[in-house]
N, C-alpha and C positions, 0 to 999 in steps of 0.2 A: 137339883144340884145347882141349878142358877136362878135368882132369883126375879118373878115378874118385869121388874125395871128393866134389868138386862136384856129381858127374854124380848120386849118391845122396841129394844135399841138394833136386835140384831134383825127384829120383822122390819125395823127402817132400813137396815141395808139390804136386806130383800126384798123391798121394793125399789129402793133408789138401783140396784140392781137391773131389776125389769124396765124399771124410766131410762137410762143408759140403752138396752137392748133399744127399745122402741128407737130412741133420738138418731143409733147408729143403725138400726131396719132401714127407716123414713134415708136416713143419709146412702145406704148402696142403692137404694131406688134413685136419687137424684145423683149416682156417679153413672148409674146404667146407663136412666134415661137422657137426664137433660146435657150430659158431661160424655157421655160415649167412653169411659173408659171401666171397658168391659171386663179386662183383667182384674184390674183394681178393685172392681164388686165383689168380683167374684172368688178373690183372694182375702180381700179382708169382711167379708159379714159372716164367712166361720170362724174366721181367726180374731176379731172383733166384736162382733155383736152376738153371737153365740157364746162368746166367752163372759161376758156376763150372765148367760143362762146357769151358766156352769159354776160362776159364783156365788147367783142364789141359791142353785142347789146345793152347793156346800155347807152354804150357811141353815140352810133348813135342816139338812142331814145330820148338821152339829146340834141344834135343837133338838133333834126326835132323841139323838143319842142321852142328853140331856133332860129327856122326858118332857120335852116343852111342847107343844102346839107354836105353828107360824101362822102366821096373819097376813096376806097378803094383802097391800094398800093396790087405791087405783092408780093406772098409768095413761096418761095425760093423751090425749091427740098428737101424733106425732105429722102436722101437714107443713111445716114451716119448709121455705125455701132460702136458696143463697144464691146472692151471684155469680161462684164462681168456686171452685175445687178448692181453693187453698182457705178460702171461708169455712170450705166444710168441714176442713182439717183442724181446723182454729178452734170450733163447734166440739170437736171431738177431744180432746186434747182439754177443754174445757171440763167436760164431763168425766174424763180420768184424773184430772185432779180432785175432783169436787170431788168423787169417789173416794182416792183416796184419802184425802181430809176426812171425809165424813166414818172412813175406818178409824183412821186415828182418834178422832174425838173418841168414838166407841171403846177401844182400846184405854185411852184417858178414863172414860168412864169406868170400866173393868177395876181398873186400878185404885179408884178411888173405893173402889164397893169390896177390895181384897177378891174379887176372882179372879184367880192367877191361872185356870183352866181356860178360860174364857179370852183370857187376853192375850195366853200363848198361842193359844189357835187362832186368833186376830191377828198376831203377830205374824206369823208363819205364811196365812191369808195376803197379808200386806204385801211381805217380800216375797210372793209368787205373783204377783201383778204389777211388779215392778219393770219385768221385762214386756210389760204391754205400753207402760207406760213412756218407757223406751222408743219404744215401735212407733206409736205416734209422733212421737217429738221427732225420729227420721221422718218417718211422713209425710210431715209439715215443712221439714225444713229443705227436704228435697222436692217438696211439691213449688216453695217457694225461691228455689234454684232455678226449676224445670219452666217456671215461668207458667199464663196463661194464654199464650198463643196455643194453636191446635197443633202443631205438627211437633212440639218441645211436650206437651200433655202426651201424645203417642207414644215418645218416646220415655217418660217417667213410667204411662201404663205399660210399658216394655218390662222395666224394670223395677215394680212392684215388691217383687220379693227379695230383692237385693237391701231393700230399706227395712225389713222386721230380725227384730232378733228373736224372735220366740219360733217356736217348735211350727211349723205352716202343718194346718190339716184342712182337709177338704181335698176335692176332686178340682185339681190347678191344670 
């Protein structure tokens, strides 16, 4: 019901998917370790980087419904460091746009090829990760409030969840 081209447009967002998990994995290891802000790991890499688990498996779920096979690409080394929290929020925030450009482009392409199945489910895909996309931008801009002295950092990883707007799961 969709044809090849599409079906390898949607294994690129299943993996640019996975590349996103890793980038933000790699990113709660350097809030743990090198940042000491131990809430904040542990508050956003289910609600963050788990949630792009959760993307790709949508997108592959929509494949199989589809009758397609997915193709999952490689994902990169994630050892890069930063100097500093609000770097790694910049980092991230990076990668949820890039994401969702690269939905759009997809959705673009859908349209151009007349799958209108394909692109609503992209569509609908798009504005459920729009409240993530949210979430970061608080993030960032409260992380860049909060400043990087230590004891203003304690107090942002205080308040953590006060900056997402999406549904918070995990064990907080």
């Amino acid at each position: 019901m969709i044809n090849e081209t599409v079906n390898s447009k949607l294994d690129f967002l299943v993996s640019e998917a996975f590349k996103c998990n890793r980038i933000l994995d790699r990113g709660m290891s350097l809030l743990n370790v090198q940042f000491r802000l131990l809430k904040t790991a542990k508050v956003l890499h289910p609600n963050f980087a788990h949630h792009f688990l959760e993307m790709a498996d949508f997108i592959s779920n929509f494949q199989g419904d589809m009758g397609m096979l997915t193709i999952y690409g490689d994902t990169p080394v994630a050892d890069y460091n930063v100097s500093n929290y609000i770097e790694l929020f910049e980092m991230f925030l990076d990668c949820f746009v890039k994401y969702k450009d690269e939905i759009e482009d997809v959705i673009d392409f859908c349209s151009s090829e007349k799958d209108h199945m394909t692109k609503s489910t992209l569509m609908k895909y798009l504005l459920d990760f729009k409240p993530y996309i949210v979430s970061i931008v608080n993030v960032l801009d409260a992380a860049k409030d909060y400043g990087t002295d230590a004891l203003n950092m304690r107090l942002f990883d205080d308040e953590i969840e006060a900056f997402l707007v999406i549904p918070i799961v995990g064990d907080n």
